[in-house]
C-alpha positions as CSV (number, residue, x, y, z in Angstrom):
1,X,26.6,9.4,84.3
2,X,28.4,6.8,81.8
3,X,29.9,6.9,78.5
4,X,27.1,5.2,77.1
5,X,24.3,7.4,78.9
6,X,22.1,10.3,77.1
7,X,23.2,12.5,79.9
8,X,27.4,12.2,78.9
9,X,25.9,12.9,74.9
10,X,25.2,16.2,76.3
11,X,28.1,16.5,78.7
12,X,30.9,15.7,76.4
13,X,29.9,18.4,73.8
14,X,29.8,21.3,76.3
15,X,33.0,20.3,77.9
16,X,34.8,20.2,74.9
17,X,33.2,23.6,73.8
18,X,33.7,25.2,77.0
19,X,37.5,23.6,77.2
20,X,38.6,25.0,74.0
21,X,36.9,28.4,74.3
22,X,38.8,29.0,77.9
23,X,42.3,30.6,78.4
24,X,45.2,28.2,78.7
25,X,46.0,28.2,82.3
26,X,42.0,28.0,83.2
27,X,42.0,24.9,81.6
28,X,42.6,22.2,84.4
29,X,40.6,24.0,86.7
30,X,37.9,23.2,84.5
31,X,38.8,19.5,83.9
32,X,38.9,19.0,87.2
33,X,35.3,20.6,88.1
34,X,33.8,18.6,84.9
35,X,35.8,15.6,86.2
36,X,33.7,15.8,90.0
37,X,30.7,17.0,88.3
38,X,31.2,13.4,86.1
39,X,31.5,11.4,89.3
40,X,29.0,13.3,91.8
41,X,26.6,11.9,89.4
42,X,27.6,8.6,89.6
43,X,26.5,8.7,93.4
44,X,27.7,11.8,95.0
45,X,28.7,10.6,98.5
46,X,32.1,8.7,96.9
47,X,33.1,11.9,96.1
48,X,34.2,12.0,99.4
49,X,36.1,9.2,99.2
50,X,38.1,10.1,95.9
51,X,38.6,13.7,97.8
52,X,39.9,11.8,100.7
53,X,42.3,9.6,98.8
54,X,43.3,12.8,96.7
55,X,44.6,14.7,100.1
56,X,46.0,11.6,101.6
57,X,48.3,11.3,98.5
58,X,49.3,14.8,98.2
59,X,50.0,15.0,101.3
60,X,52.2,11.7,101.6
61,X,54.3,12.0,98.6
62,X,55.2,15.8,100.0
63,X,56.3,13.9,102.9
64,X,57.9,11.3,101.5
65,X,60.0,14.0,99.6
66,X,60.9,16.1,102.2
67,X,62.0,13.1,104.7
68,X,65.6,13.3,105.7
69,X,66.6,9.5,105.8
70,X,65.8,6.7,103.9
71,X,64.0,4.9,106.9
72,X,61.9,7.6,106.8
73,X,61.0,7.8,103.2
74,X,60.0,4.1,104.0
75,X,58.2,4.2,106.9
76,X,55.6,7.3,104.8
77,X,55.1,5.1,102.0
78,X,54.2,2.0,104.1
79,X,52.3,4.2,105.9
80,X,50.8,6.3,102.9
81,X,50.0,2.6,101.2
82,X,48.0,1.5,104.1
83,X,45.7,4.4,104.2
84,X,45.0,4.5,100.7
85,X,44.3,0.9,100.6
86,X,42.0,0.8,103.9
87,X,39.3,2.0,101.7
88,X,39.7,-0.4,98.9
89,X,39.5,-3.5,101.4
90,X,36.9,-2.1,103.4
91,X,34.4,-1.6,100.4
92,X,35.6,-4.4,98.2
93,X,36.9,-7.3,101.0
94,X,35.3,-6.5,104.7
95,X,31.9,-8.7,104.3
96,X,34.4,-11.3,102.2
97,X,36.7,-11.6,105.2
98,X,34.4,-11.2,107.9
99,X,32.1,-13.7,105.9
100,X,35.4,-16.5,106.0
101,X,36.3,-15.7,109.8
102,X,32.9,-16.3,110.6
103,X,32.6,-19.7,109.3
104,X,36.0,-20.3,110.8
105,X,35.2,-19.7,114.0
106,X,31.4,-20.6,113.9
107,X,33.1,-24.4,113.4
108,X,34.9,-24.3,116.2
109,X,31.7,-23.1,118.6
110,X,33.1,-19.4,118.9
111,X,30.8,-16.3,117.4
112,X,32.3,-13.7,115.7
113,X,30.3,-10.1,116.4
114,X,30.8,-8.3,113.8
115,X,27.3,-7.6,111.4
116,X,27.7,-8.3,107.5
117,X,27.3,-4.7,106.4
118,X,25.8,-4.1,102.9
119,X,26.8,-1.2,100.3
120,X,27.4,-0.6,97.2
121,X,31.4,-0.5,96.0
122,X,32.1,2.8,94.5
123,X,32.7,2.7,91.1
124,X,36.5,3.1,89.9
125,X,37.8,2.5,93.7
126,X,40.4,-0.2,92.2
127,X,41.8,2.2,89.3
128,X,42.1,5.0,91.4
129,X,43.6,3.5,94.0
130,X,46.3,2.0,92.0
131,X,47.1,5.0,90.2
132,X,47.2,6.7,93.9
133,X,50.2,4.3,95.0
134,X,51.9,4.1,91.5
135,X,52.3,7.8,91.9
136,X,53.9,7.8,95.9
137,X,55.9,4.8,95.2
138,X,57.2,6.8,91.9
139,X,58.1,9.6,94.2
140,X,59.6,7.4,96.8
141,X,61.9,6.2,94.1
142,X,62.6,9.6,93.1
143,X,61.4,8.9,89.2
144,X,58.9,12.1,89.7
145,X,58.9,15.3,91.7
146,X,56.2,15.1,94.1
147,X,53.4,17.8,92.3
148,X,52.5,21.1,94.7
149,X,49.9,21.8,93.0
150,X,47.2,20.1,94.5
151,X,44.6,20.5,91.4
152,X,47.0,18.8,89.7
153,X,47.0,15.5,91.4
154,X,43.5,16.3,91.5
155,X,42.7,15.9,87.9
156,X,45.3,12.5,88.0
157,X,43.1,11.0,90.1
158,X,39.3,12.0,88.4
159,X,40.2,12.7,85.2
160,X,36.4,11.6,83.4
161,X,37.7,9.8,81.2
162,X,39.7,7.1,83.4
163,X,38.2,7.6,86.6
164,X,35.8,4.7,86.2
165,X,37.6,1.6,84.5
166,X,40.9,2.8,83.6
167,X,43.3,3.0,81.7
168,X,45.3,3.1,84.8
169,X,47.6,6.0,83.9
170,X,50.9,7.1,85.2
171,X,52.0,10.7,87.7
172,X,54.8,10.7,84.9
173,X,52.9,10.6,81.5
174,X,49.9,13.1,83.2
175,X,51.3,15.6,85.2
176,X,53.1,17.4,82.1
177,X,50.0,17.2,80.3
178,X,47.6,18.6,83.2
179,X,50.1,21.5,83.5
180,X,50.5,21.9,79.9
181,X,48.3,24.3,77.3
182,X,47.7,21.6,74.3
183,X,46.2,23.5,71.2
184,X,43.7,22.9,69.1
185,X,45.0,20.0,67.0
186,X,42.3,19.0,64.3
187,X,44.4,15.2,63.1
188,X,44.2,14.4,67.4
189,X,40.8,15.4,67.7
190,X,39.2,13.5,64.5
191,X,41.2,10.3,65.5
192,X,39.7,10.9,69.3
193,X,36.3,10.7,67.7
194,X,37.3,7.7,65.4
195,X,38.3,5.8,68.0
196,X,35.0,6.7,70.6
197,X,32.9,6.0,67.4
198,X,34.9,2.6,66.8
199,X,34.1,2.2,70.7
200,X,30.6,2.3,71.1
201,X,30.9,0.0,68.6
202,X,32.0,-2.6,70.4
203,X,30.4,-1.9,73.5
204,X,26.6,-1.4,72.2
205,X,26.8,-3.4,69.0
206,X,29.3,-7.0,70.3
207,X,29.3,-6.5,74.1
208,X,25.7,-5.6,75.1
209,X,24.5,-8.5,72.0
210,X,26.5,-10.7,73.2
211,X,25.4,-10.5,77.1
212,X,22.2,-11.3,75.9
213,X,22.9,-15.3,74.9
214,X,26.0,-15.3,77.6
215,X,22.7,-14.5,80.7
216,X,20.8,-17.1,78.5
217,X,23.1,-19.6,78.5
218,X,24.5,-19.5,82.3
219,X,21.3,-18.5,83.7
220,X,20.4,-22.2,84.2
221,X,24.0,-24.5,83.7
222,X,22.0,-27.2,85.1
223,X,19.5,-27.4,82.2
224,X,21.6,-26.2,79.4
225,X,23.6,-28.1,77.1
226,X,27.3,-28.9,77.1
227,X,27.2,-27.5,73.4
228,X,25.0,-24.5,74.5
229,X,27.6,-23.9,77.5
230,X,30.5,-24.4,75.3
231,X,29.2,-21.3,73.0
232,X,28.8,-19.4,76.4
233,X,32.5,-20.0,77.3
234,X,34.1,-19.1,73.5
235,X,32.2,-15.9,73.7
236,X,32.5,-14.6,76.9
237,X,35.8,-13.6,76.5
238,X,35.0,-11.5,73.6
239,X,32.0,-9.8,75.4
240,X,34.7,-9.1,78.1
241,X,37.1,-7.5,75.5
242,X,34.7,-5.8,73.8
243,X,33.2,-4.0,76.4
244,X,36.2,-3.0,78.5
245,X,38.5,-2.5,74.9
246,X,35.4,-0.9,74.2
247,X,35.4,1.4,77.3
248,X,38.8,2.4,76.7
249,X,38.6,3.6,73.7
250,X,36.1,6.1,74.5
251,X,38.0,7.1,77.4
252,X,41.2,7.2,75.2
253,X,39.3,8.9,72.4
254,X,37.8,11.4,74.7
255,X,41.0,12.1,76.9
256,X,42.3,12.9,72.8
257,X,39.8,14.9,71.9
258,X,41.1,17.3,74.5
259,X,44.8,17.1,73.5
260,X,45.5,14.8,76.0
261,X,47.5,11.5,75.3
262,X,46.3,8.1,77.3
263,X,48.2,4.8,77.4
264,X,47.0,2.2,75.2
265,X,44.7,-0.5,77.2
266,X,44.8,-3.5,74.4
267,X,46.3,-4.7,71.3
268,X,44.1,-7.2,69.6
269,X,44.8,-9.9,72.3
270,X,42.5,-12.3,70.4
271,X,45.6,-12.5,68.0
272,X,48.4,-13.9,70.4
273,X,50.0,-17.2,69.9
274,X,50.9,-17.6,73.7
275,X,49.7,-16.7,77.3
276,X,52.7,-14.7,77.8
277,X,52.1,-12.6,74.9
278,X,48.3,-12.7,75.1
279,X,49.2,-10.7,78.7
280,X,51.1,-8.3,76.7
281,X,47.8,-7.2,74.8
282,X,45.2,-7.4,77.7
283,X,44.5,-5.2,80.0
284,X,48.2,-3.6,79.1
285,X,47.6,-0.3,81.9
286,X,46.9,-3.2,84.4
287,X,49.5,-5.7,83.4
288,X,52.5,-2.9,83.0
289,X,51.5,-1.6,86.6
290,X,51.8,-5.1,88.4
291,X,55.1,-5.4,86.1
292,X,56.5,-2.8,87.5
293,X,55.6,-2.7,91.3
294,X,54.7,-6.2,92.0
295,X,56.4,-8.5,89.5
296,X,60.0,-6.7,89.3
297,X,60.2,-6.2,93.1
298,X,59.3,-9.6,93.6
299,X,61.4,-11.2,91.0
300,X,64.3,-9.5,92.0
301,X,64.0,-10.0,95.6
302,X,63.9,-13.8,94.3
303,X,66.6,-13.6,92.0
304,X,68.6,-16.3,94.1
305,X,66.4,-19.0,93.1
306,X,66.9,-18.8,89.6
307,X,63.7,-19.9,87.4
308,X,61.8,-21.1,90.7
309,X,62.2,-17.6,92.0
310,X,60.5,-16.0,88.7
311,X,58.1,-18.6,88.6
312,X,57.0,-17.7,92.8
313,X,57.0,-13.9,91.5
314,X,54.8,-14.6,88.5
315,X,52.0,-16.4,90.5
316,X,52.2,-13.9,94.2
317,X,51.4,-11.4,91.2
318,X,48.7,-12.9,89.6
319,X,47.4,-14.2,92.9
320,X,47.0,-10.3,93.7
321,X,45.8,-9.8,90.2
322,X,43.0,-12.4,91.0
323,X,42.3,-10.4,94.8
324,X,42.2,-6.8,93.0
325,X,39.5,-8.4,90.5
326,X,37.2,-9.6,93.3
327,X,36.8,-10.5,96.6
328,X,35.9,-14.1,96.0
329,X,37.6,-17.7,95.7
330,X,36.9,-17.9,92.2
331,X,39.6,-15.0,90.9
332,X,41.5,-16.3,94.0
333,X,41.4,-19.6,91.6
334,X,41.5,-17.4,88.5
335,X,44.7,-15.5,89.3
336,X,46.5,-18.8,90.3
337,X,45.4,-20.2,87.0
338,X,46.5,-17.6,85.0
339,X,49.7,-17.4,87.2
340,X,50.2,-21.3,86.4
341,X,50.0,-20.8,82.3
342,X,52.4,-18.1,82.4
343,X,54.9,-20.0,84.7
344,X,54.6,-23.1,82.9
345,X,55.4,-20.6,79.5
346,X,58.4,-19.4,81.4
347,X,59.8,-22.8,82.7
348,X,59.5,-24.5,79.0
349,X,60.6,-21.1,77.1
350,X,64.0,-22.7,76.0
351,X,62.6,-26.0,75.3
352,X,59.8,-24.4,73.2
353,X,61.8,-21.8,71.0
354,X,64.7,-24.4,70.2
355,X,61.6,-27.1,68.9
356,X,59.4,-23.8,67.1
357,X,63.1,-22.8,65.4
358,X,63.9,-26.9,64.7
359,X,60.7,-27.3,62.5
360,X,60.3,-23.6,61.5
361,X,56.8,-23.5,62.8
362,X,56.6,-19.6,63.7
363,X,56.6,-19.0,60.1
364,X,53.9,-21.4,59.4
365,X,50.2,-20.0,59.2
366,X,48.4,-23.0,60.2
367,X,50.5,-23.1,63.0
368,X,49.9,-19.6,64.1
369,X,46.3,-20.0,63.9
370,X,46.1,-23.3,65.8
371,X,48.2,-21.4,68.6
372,X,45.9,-18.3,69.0
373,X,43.0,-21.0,69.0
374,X,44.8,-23.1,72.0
375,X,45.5,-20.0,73.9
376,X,42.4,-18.2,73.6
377,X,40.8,-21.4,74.9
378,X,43.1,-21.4,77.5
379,X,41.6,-18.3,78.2
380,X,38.1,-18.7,78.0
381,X,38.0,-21.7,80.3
382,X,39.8,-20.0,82.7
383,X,37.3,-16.5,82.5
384,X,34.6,-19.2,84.2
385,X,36.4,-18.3,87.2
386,X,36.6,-14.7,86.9
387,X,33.1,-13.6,85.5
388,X,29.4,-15.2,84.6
389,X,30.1,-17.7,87.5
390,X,30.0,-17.4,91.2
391,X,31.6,-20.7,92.4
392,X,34.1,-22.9,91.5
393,X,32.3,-26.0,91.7
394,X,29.6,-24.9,89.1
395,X,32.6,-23.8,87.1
396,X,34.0,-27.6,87.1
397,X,30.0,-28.4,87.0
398,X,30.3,-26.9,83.1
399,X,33.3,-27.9,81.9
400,X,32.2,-31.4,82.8
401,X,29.4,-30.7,80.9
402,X,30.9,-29.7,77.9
403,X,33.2,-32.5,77.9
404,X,30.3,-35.2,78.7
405,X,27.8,-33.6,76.7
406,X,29.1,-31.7,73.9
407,X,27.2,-33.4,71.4
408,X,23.4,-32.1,72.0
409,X,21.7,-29.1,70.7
410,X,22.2,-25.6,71.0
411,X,19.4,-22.9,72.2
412,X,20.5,-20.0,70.5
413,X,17.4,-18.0,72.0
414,X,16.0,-15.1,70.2
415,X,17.7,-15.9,66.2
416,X,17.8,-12.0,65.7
417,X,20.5,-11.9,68.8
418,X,22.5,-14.6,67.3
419,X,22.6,-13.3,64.4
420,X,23.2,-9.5,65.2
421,X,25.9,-10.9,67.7
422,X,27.6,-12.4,64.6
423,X,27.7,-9.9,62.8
424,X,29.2,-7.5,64.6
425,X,31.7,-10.2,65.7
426,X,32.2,-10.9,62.4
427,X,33.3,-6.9,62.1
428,X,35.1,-6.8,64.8
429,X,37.4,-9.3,64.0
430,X,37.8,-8.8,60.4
431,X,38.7,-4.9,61.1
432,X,41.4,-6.4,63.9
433,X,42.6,-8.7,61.3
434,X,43.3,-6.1,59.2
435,X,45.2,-4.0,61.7
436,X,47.3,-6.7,63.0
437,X,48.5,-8.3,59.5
438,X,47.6,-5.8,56.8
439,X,48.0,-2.6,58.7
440,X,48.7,-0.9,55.8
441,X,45.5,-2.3,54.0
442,X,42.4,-0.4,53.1
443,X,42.0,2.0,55.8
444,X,38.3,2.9,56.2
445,X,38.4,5.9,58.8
446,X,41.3,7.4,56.5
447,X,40.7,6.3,53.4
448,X,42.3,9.2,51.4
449,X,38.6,8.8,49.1
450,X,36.4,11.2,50.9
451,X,33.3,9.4,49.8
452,X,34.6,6.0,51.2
453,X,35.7,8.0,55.2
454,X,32.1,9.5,55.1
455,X,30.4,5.8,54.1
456,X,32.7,4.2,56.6
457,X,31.6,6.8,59.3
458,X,27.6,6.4,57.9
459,X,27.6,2.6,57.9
460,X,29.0,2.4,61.8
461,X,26.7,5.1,62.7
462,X,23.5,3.4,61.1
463,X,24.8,-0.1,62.3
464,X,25.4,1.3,65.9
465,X,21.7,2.7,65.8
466,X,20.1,0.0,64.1
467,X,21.2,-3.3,66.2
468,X,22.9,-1.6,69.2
469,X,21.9,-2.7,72.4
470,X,21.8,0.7,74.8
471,X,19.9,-0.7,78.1
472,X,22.4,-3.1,78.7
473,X,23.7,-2.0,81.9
474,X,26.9,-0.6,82.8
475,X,30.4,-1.6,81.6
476,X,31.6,-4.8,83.2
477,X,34.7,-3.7,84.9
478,X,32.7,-0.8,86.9
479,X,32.5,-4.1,89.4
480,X,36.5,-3.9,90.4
């Protein structure tokens, strides 16, 4: 079951009937059978898994807790963040491994026994899993009890609404939730809809339209055109965004519609003026968790070389951003890539502010534009790596291409895609233009004029319908 299947249209409604209509304190209990119910469907055996990883937790961060010395604290959580990870690389990096030592020793005249095993990687390992040690290594620095109430860490871990592509919550902004009795609150419920409506939007209407011409045009880089591929590369990042933005919005919308309050995943990214602050609205669930147990540690353990040191934490960081994505040499590439913009951004950060401040140029709209056009560029090229291309040599194959042949036609392929495409591109941004520098502009969802909410709500719903794409496969970032 998915957000965008006919089986969840049915699901969600009874949940939310059912949720309401319980007492209080039956209320997680119920969460957390709907949440199983949610996955067994998926495939039922990685149940098993998640249940696994569930007892391994609550059973570590009790530990951790009750541990007399500090050594001991530390030993558990190494220990406790071994176990939960041996699942992760074994479904997501054994064949990838085994694959490299293979060809390794194969060169060298030696065999290496052990089989290539194939499977499928259970979807929403990677979030999981991350919100698994996020929580332990809370507890280990004593910023959250560790929860005895197993249902409780329970429903942290399957919650429906995360369990499959994030956000990737927090034990701290949860847990007082879960054990909570939220009321009925009518303003959080319509504005849990609005944004699931606004949503499936973007997922059905710009994602799924969009994958159309992006398959089109990297189907075949060898016999496409540099234009043609240059089209695929500006909007494959917005494909990306739209269907993961789009994902969590229904997830955040749902988790609302239940009284329930989830992190915020992006902030119109598309409208950053620098890598460093595009990072700030992309992905933000993943980004803040790296922050905070990856980057800080790391930074701080290599304080002592100044900017050098923050420039070897930003790219270890980005180099495990790149592994947690996929196990391939591409978001190996990717991560060191994106790991490179940002360290370059931090080495220059003086240099820059003192010549923007000298000329005024933050001020200056042309300038703004022209930087959110350099860095999402920067951007797109980079996504090659990470996405509709499985090598890096194909990936320097196309921007070659582009560069060499840029001037040539452009198959478009069916005209009704490119033109439904955009379209709701053409929404999509306009309605994100308004947020970011009108915010207080002509609201369409809240529009105080009854007849212009109920138009606003018709129009989506008829567009949605009408030029929505529902058979195009599951959200993108089931894959991590």
């Amino acid at each position: 079951m998915t957000f965008t299947s006919f089986g969840f249209l049915i699901f969600f409604p009874v949940v939310i009937l059912v949720y309401y209509c319980l007492p209080g304190k039956y209320r997680g209990w119920f969460l957390l059978l709907a949440s199983y119910y949610f996955y067994i469907n998926l495939k039922p055996v990685y149940a098993l898994l998640l249940a696994g990883i569930t007892l391994t937790t609550y059973a570590f961060t009790l530990s951790i807790a009750r541990a007399k010395t500090d050594k001991g604290r530390k030993s558990l959580l190494v220990l406790d963040i071994i176990v939960t990870l041996l699942p992760l690389f074994f479904f997501k990096y054994y064949n990838f491994v085994n694959t490299g030592v293979y060809s390794l020793l194969d060169s060298f005249g030696i065999r290496w026994p052990l089989p290539e095993i194939s499977f499928i990687l259970p979807i929403g390992i990677s979030f999981y899993t991350f919100m698994a040690l996020g929580y332990a290594i809370d507890v280990y620095h004593e910023e959250i009890k560790p929860e005895k109430d197993l249902s409780v860490v329970a429903l942290f871990l399957s919650f429906f609404p995360v369990v499959l592509s994030g956000p990737i919550e927090r034990a701290t902004n949860m847990f007082p939730q879960f054990k909570g009795r939220p009321r009925f609150d009518y303003d959080k419920v319509v504005k849990g809809f609005q944004l699931m409506l606004w949503g499936y939007f973007m997922k059905l209407v710009v994602a799924n339209r969009i994958a159309i011409l992006v398959h089109v045009i990297f189907r075949d880089v060898d016999h496409s055109t540099g234009s043609s591929l240059f089209l695929g590369v500006v909007l494959y990042p917005i494909q990306v965004y739209a269907d993961l933005g789009g994902y969590s919005l229904i997830a955040i919308g749902a988790a609302a519609v239940m009284g329930i309050d989830v992190m915020q995943n992006f902030n119109r990214p598309f409208f950053a003026t620098s890598m460093s602050q595009f990072w700030r609205r992309w992905h933000i669930s993943l980004i803040s968790w790296l922050t905070d147990y990856i980057y800080t540690p790391l930074s701080f353990n290599f304080r002592k070389y100044g900017m050098w040191g923050t420039v070897i934490a930003l790219m270890l960081t980005f180099l495990i951003s790149g592994v947690w994505h996929g196990a391939a040499l591409t978001f190996i590439f990717w991560g060191l890539l994106q790991g490179s913009f940002l360290s370059i951004e931090a080495v220059t950060t003086k240099q820059r502010r003192s010549f923007f401040k000298k000329y005024n140029l933050t001020t200056k709209g042309w300038f703004v534009f022209v930087s959110c056009v350099f860095t999402y560029l920067l951007f797109a090229f980079s996504e090659l790596f990470c996405g509709p291309i499985d090598s890096i040599g194909k990936a320097f194959f196309i921007i070659e291409k582009i560069f060499s042949n840029f001037i040539s036609p452009i198959y478009f392929g069916n005209p009704s895609t490119i033109i439904f495409s955009l379209l709701g591109i053409l929404i999509l941004f306009l309605v994100e233009w308004q947020m970011e520098y009108l915010p207080e502009g002509f609201p369409f969802f809240n529009n105080k004029n009854w007849l212009v909410r109920k138009l606003s709500y018709a129009i989506l719903i008829i567009i949605i319908l009408l030029i929505g794409v529902f058979d195009g496969g599951q959200f993108i970032y089931f894959q991590f």
